[in-house]
N, C-alpha and C positions, 0 to 999 in steps of 0.2 A: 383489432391488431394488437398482439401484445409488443410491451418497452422491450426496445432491444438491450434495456439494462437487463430485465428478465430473461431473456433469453440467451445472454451471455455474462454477465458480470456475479450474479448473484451463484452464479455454478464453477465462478472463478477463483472464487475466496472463499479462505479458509481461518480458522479460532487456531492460534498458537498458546499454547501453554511451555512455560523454559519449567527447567527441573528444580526453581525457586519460589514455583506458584504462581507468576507472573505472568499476564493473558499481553496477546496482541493480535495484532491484524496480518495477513498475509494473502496474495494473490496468484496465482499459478501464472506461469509464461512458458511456453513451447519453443524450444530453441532444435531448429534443424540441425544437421549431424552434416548429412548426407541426404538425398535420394530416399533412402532405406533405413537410416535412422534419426534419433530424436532425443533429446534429453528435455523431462520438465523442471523449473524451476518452481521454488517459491519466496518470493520478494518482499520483503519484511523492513525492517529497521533495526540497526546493532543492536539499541535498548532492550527491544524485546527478548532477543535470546539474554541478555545483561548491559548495564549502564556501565559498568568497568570491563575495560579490555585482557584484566587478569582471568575477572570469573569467564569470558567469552573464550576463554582460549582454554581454558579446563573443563567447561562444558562438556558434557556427554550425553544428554539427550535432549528432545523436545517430545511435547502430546501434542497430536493433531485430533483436530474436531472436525470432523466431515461429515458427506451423510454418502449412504449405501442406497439403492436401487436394490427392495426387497422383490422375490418373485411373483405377487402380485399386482409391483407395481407401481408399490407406497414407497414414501421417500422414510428413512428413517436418519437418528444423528450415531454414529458411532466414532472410537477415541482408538490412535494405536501410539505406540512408545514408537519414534524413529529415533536408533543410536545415532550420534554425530560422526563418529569415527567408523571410515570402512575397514574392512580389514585386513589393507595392507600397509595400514596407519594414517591413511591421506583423512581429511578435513572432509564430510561434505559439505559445507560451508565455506561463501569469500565474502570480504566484506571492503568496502570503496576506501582504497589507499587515503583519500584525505579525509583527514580525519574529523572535520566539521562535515562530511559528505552520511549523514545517517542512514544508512542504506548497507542491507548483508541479504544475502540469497541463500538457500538453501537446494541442491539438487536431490529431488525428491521421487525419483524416476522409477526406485526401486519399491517403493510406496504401489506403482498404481502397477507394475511386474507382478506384484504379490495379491491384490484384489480385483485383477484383471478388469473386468467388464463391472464388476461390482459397486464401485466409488461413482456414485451422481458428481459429474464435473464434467466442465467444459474450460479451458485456455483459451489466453492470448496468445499470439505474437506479436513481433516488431512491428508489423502492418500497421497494429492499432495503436502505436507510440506515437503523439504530436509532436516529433524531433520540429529543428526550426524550419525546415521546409513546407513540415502539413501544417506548421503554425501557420504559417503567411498564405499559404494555400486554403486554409477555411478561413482565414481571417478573425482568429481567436485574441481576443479582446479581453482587457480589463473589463468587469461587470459580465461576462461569462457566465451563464448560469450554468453548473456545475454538480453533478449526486457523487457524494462517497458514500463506500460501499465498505461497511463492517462491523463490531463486533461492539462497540462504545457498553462501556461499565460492563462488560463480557456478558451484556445480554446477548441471546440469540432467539431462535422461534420453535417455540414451543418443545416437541421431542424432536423434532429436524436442528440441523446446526446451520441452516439458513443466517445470512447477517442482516442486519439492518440497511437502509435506505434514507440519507439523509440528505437533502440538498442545501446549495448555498449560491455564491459568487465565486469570481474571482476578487480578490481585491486588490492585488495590487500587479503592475504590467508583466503581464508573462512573455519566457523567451528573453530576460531580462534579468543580471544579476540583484540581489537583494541582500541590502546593508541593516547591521544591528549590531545590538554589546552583544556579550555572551560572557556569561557569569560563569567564572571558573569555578572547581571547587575549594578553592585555598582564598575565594573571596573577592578576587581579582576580577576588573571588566576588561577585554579586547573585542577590539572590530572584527564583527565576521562580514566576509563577503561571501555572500550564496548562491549557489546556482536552483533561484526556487523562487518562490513567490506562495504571498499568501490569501488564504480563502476567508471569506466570511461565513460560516457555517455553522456556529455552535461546537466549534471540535471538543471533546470533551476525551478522559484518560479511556482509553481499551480503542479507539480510535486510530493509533501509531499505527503505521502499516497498510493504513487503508489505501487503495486504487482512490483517485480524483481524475472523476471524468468526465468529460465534456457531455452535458445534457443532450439527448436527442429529441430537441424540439424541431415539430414542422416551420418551414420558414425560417430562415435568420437572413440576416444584412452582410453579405460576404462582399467587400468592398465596393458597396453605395448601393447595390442592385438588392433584391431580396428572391431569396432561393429557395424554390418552396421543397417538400420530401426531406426525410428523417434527418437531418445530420448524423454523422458514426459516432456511436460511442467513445470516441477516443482516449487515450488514456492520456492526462495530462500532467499526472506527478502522481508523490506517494507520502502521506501525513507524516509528519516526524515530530512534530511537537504542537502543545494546546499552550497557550498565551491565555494569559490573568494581568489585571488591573485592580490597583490598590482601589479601596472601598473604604473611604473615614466612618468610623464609627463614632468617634468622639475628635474631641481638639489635638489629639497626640498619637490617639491608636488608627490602624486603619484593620481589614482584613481583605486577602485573596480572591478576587472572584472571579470565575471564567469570562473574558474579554470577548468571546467569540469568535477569536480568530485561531487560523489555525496553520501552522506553518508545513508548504509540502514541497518537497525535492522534483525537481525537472525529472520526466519519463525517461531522460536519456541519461541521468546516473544510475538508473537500474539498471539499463542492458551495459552502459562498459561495468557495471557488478557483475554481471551472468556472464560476459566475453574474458574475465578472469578466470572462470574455469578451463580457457581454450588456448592459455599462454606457457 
């Protein structure tokens, strides 16, 4: 039986590239219309398309890395320029009013209008959001085993744009705000409170944007009983930041190095991201 990460998550996510050479991660989401219609998303982090909100707002395009379903059947990787500006001036792009909230979307809808049947992909929806309901409903837990899905150091597989596969924990209580400094750029520390929680995973840079999703192992402990068949993939947040730990080298100096942890945004600040295109 194949992982249902395989069979849905890996065909969900896609390599962003912003128009400053800058790689990240990104995930498709299916947002109904109507009945009869549909817009897709792709759910990102601000940084990715730019770390200042000047460059993000003069932005004009992004590359997408995907892959194409050739006619016999092979997956290949191909790259298109999507402009940011449609052209009746609007934005395709919204990005989460607060501003510690790292999280921007792009409506990418016209992307898959244009290579019809052609683009190897498959979506989410809402369905598979752990809002706090399905939290308490599966019983997701701190120590949560956990795969994120994307693009770390913008490797990818081989001539396909396939992502990488990494797993981890939970490490700290989800469903639950989470406190820390937050290093201004003028030098300055302030308390953030976040609506996120972090993984233990090795997160490392090209990683921003990935989906964090709930492992589908047989069996888990859903409050005290044990439940055996796959658990859902669930989608549990979205990476926004890699966390380093000082390293002494000597009596005075130290250096940088990846702490392993890796800080991700609650699933339910991506969809009020996507429900701003609907206001």
């Amino acid at each position: 039986m194949a992982s249902p990460i395989a069979e849905t998550w890996i065909y969900a996510t896609m390599l962003i590239e912003n128009e400053w050479g800058g790689k990240g991660t990104g995930f498709l989401v299916l947002r109904a219309i109507s009945s009869e219609s549909e817009h897709i998303f792709l759910a990102t982090n601000k940084h990715v398309l730019h770390e200042l909100p000047e460059k993000r707002q003069n932005a004009t395009k992004i590359i997408l890395h995907f892959n194409v379903r050739n006619q016999d059947g092979s997956i290949s990787g191909q790259t298109a320029e999507l402009p940011l500006i449609f052209e009746d001036g609007s934005k395709r792009w919204r990005e989460h009013p607060d501003k510690d909230v790292d999280i921007l979307c792009f409506d990418v809808t016209s992307l898959f209008v244009e290579y019809k049947q052609k683009i190897a992909h498959k979506w989410v929806d809402y369905s598979l959001f752990a809002d706090q309901t399905k939290i308490k409903e599966f019983d997701i837990t701190i120590g949560e085993e956990i795969v994120v899905i994307g693009y770390p150091l913008g490797f990818k597989q081989g001539t396909s744009n396939f992502p990488l596969l990494r797993s981890g924990i939970i490490a700290t209580r989800i469903g639950e705000t989470f406190e820390d400094e937050y290093l201004e750029p003028d030098g300055t520390k302030r308390k953030r409170v976040i609506r996120g929680f972090l993984i233990d995973g090795a997160t490392i840079p090209g990683s921003s944007g990935s989906p964090v999703v709930l492992k589908p192992t047989i069996g888990r402990f859903v409050k005290g009983d044990i439940v055996m068949g796959f658990s859902p993939p669930l989608l549990l947040g979205i990476i926004a930041e890699t966390r380093y730990a000082p390293i002494p080298i000597s009596e005075r100096d130290y250096i940088l190095s990846f702490a392993g942890l890796g800080l991700a945004f609650d699933a339910e600040t991506v969809k009020e991201t996507i429900e701003l295109f609907f206001k």
